[in-house]
Backbone as CSV, one residue per row, in Angstrom:
resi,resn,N_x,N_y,N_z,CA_x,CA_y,CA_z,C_x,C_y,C_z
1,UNK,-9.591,-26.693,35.732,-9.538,-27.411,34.463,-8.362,-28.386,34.462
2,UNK,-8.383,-29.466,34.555,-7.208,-30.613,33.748,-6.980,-30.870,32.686
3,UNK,-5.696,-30.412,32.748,-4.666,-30.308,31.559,-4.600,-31.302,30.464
4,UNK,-4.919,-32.445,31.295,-4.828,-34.245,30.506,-6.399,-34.305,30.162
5,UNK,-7.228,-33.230,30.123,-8.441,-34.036,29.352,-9.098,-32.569,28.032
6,UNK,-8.599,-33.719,26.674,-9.339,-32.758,25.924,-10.805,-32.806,25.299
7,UNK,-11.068,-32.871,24.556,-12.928,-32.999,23.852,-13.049,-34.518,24.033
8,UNK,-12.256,-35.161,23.929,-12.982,-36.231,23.707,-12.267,-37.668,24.401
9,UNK,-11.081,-37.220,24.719,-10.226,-38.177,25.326,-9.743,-37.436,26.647
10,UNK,-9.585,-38.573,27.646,-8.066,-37.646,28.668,-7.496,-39.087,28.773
11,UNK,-5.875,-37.863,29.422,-4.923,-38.839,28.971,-4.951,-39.380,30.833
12,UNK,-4.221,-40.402,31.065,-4.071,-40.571,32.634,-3.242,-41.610,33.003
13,UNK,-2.557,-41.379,34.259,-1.707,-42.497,34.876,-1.697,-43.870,34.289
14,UNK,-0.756,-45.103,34.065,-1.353,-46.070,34.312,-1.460,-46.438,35.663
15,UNK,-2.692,-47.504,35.870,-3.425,-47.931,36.967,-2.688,-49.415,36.787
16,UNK,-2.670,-50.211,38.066,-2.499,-51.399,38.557,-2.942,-52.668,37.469
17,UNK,-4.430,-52.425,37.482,-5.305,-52.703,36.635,-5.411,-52.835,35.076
18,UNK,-4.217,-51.720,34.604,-4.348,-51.844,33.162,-3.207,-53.119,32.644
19,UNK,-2.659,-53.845,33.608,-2.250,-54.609,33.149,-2.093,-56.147,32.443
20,UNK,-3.699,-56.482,32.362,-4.114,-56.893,31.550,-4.281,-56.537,29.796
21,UNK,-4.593,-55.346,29.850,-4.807,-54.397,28.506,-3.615,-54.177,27.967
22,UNK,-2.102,-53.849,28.633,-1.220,-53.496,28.608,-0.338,-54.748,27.799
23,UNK,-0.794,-55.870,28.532,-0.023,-57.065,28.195,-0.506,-57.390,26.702
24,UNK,-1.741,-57.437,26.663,-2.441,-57.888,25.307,-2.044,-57.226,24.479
25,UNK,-1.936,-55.267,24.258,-1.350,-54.477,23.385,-0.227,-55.224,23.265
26,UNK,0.830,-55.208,24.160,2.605,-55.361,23.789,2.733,-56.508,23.173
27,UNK,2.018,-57.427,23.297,2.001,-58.790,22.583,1.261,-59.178,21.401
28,UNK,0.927,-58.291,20.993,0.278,-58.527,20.081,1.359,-57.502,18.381
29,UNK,1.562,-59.106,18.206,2.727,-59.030,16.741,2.230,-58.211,15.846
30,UNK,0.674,-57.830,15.337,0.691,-56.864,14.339,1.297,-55.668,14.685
31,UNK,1.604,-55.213,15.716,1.751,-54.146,16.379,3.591,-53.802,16.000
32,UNK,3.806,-55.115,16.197,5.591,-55.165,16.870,6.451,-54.440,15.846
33,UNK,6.255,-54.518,14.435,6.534,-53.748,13.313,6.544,-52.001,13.701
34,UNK,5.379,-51.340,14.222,5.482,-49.779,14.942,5.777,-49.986,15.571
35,UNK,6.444,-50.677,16.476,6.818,-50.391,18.087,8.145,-50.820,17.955
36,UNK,8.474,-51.472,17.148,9.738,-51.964,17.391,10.219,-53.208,18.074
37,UNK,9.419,-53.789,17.917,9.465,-55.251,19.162,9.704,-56.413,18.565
38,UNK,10.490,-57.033,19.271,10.556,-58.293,18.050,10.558,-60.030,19.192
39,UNK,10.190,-59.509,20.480,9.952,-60.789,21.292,8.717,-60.270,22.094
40,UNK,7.754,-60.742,22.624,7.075,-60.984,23.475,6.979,-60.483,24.851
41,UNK,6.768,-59.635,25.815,6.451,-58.887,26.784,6.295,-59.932,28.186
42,UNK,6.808,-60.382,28.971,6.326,-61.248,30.027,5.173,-60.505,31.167
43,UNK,4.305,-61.041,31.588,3.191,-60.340,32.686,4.177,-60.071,33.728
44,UNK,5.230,-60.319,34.334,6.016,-60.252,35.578,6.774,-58.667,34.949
45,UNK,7.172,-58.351,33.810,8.267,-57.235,32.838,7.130,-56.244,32.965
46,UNK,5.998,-56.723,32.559,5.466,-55.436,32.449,4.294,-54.966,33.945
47,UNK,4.149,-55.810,34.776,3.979,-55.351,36.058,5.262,-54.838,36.979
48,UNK,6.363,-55.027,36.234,7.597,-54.285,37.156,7.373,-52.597,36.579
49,UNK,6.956,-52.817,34.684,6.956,-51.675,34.287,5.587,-50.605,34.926
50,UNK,4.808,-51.259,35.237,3.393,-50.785,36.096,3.973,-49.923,37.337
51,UNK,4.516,-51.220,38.182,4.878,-50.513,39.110,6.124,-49.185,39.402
52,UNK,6.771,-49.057,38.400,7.679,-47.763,38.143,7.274,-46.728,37.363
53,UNK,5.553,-46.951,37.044,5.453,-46.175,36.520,5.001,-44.439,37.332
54,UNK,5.281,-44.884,38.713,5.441,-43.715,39.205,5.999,-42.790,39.651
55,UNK,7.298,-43.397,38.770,8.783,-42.562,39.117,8.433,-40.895,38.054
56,UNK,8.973,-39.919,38.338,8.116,-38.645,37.635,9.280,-38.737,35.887
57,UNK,8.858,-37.985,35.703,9.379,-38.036,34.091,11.161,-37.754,33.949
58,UNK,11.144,-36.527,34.856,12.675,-35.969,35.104,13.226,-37.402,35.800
59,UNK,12.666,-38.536,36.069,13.933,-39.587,36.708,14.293,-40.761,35.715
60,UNK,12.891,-40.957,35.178,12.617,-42.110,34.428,13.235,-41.768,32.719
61,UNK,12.744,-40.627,32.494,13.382,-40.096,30.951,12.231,-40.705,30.361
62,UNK,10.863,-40.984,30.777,9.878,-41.582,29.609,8.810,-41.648,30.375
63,UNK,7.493,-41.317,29.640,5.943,-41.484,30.083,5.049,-41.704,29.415
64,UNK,4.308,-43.080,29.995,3.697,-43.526,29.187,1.927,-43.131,29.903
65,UNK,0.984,-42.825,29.026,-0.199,-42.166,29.657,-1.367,-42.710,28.907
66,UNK,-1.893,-43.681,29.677,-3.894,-44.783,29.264,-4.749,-43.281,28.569
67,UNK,-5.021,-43.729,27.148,-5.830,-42.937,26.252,-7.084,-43.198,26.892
68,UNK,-8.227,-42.386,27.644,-9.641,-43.136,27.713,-10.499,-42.334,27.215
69,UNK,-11.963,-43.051,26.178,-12.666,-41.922,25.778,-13.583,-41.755,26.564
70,UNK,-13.697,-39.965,26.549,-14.899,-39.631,27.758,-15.967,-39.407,27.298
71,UNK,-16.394,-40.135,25.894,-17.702,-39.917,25.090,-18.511,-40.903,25.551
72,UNK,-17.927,-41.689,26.520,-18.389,-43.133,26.499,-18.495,-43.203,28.297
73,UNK,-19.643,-43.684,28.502,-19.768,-43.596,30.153,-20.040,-45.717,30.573
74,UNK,-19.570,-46.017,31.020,-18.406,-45.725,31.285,-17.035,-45.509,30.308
75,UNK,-15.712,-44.724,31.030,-14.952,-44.696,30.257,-14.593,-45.805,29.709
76,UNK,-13.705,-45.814,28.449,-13.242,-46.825,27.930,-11.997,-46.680,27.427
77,UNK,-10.815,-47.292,27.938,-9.069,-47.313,27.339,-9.079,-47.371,25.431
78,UNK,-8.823,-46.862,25.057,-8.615,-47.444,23.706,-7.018,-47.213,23.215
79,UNK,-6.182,-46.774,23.886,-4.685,-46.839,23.354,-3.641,-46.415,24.628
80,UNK,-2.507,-45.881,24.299,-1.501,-45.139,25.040,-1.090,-44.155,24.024
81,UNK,-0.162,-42.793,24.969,0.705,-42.277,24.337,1.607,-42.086,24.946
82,UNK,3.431,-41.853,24.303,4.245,-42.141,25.025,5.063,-41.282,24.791
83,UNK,5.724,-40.312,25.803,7.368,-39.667,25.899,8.133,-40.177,25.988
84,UNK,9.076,-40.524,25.441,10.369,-41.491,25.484,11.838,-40.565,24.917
85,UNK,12.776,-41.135,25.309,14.049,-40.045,24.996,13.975,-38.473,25.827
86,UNK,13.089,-38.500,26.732,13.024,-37.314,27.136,14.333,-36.592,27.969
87,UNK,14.902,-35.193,27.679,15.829,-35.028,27.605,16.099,-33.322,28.463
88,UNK,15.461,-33.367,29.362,15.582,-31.790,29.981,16.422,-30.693,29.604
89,UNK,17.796,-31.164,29.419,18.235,-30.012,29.331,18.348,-29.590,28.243
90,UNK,18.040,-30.333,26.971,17.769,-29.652,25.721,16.492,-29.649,25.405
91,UNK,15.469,-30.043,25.864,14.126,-29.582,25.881,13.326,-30.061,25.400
92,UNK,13.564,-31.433,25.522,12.595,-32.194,23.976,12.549,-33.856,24.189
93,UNK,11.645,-34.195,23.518,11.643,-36.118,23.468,10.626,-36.473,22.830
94,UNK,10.864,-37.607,22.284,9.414,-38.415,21.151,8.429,-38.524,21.417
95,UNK,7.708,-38.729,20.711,6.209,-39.406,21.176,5.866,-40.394,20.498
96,UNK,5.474,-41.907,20.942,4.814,-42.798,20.259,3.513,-42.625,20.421
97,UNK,2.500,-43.150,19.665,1.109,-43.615,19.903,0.417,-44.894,19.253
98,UNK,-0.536,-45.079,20.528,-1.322,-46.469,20.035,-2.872,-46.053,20.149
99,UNK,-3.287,-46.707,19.140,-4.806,-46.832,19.145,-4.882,-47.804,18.978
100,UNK,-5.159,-49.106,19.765,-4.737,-50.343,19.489,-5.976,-51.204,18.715
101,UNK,-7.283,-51.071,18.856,-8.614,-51.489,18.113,-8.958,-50.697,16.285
102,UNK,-8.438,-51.340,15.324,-8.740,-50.972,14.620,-10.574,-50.241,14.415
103,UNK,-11.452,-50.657,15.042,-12.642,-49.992,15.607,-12.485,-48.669,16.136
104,UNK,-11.133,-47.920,16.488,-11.091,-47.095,17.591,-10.313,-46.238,16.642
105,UNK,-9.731,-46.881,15.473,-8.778,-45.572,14.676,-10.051,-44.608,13.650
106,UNK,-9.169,-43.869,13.083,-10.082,-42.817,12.347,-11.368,-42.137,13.129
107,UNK,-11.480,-41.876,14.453,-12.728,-41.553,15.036,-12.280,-40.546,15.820
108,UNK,-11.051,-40.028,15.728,-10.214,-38.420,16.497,-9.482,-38.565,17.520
109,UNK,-9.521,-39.961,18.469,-9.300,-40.088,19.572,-7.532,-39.511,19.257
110,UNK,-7.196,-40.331,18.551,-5.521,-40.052,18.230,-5.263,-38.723,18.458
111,UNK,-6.054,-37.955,17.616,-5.556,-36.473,16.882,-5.981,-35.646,18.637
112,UNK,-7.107,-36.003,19.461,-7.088,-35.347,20.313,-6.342,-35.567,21.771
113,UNK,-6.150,-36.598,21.781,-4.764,-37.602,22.633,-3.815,-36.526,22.281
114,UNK,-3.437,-36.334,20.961,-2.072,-35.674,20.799,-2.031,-34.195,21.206
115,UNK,-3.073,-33.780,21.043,-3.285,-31.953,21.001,-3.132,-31.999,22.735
116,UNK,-3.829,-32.906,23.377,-3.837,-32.904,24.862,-1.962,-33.429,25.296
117,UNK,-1.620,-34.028,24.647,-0.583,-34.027,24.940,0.519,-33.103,24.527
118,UNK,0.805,-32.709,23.076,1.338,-31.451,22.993,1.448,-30.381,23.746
119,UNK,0.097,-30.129,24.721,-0.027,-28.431,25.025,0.310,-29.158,26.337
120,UNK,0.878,-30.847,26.903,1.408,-30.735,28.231,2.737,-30.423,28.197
121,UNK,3.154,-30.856,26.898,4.372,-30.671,26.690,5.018,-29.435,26.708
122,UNK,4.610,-28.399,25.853,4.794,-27.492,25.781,4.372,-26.248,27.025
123,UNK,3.197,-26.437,27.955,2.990,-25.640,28.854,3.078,-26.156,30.020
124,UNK,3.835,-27.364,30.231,3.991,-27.812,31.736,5.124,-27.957,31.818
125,UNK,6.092,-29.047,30.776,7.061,-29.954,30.600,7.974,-28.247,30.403
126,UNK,7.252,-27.308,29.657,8.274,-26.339,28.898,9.265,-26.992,28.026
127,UNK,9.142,-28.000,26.817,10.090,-28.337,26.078,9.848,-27.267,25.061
128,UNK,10.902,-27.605,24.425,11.269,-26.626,23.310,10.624,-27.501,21.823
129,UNK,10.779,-28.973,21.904,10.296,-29.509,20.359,10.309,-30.706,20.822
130,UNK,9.361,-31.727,19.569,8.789,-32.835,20.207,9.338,-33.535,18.694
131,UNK,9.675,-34.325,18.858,9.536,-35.456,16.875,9.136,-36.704,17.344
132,UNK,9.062,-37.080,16.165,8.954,-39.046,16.037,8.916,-39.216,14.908
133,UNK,9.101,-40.626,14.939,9.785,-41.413,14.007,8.645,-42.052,13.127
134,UNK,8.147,-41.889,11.971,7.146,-42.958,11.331,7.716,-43.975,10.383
135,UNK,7.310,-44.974,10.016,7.320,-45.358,8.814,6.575,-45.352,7.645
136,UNK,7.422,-45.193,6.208,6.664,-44.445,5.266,5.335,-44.472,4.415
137,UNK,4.741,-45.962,5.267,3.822,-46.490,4.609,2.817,-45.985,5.757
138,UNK,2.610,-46.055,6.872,1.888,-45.376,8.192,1.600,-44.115,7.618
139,UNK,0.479,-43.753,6.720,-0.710,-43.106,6.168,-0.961,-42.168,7.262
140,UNK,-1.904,-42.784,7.849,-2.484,-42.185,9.127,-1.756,-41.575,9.963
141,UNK,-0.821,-42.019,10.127,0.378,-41.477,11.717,1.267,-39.889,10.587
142,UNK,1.925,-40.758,9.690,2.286,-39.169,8.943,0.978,-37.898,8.979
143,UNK,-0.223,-38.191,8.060,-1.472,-37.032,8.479,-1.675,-36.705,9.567
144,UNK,-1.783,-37.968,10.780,-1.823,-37.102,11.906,-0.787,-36.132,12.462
145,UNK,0.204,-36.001,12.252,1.915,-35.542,12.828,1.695,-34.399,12.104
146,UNK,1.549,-33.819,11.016,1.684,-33.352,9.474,0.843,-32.348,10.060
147,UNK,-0.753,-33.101,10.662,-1.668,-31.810,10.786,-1.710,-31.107,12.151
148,UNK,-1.003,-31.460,12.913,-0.581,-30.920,14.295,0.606,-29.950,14.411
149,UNK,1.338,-29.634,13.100,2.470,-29.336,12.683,3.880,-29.633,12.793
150,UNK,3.599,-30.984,12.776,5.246,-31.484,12.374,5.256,-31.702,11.425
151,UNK,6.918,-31.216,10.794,7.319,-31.050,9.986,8.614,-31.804,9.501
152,UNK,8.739,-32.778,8.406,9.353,-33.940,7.653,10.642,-32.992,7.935
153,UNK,11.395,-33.362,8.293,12.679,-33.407,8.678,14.238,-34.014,7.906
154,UNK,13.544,-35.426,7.743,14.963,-36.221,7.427,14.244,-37.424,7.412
155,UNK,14.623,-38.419,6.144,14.736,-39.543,5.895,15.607,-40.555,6.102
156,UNK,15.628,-42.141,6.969,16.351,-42.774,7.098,15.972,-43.708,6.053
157,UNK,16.991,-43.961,5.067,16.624,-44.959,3.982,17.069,-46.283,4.045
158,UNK,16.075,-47.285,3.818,16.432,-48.515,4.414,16.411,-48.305,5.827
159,UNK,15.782,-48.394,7.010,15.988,-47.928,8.336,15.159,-49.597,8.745
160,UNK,13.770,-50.073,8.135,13.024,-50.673,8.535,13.360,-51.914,7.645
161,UNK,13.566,-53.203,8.494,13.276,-54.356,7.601,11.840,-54.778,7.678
162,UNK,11.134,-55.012,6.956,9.605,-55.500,6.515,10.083,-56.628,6.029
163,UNK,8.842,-57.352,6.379,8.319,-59.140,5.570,8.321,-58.138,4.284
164,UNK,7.918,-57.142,3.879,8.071,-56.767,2.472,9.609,-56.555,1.448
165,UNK,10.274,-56.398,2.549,11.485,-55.970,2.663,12.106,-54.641,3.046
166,UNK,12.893,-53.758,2.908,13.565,-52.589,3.472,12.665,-51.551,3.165
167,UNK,12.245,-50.828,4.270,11.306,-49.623,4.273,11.956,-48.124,4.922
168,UNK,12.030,-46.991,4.205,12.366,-45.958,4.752,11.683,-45.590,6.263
169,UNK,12.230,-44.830,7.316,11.766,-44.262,8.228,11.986,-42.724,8.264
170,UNK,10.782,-42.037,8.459,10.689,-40.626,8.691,10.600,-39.915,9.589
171,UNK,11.644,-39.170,10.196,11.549,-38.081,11.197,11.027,-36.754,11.227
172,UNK,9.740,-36.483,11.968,9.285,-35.485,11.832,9.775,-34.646,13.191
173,UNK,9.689,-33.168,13.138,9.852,-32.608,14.527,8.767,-31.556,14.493
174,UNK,8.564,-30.916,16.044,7.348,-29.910,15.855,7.938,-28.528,16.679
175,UNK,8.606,-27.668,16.418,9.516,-26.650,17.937,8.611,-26.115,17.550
176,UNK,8.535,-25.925,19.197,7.374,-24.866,19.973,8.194,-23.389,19.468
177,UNK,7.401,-22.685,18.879,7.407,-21.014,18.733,7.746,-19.830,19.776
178,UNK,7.500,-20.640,21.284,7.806,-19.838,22.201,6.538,-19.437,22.886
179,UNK,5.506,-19.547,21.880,4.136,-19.121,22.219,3.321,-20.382,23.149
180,UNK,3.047,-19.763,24.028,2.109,-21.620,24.390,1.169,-22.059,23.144
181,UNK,0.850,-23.519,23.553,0.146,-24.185,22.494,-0.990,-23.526,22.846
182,UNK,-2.212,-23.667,21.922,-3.540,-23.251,22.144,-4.208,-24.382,23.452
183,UNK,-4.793,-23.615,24.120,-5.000,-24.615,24.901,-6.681,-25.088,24.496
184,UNK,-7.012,-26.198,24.995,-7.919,-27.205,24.696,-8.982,-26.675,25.487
């Protein structure tokens, strides 16, 4: 059984290849607001980032892993998810996620991306707790976090400048019980 594939998604390496898909996500400004980005991605930056992406997690401190759904023959990419801040000896690091096709949100891929990634976390990685960061208007990303069991933590007020203006950011965390996750 592989660990990286749950009901409906597996998670997997990036490939050479996804760097077309890769470039279009990072560049694309609706996005840059969740991600944090505020310039433009060059094709040369993120084929350097391609090609390191096979340094293992313990060197790099971050992993980023092509969402594909396996409902769909052929497969089809519809996002990433990402370890970042990862931190061995205290046991823990973030997770971002993308579902980058508004066509592709609300249909589980997210929620099962994450469960497949949680139980790597917790039964491979052996971390102790996972958080991330939302912002307070991100509906969807709080329910999804919320129903996987992370739990609201701490508020940064004023954290986000918006074209709307200053937006709180929310830290959720999820510590593992000790128990493995349920597996998939």
């Amino acid at each position: 059984m592989n660990i990286l594939i749950g009901k409906i998604t597996q998670l997997r390496a990036i490939e050479p290849n996804d760097i077309d898909l890769i470039y279009q996500w990072e560049n694309n400004a609706e996005i840059w607001q969740i991600s944090n980005t505020l310039t433009p991605f060059s094709r040369s930056i993120i084929k350097q980032f391609i090609n390191n992406a096979h340094l293992d997690i313990f060197q790099a401190k971050q992993l980023r892993l092509m969402i594909d759904k396996i409902d769909k023959k052929p497969t089809e990419t519809v996002g990433t998810i990402d370890l970042f801040d990862f931190d061995p000896f205290h046991k823990r690091a973030g997770i971002g996620i993308l579902i980058a096709e508004e066509k592709d949100r609300q249909k589980g891929y997210a929620s099962d991306a994450l469960d497949v990634l949680i139980n790597y976390c917790f039964s491979v990685l052996q971390l102790h707790q996972l958080y991330c960061n939302i912002s307070c208007d991100n509906i969807s990303s709080i329910k999804l976090f919320e129903n996987k069991g992370f739990k609201l933590i701490g508020v940064k007020k004023d954290w986000l400048l918006t074209p709307e203006g200053w937006q709180n950011e929310l830290m959720y965390q999820r510590i593992n019980s000790g128990t493995s996750f349920k597996k998939i």
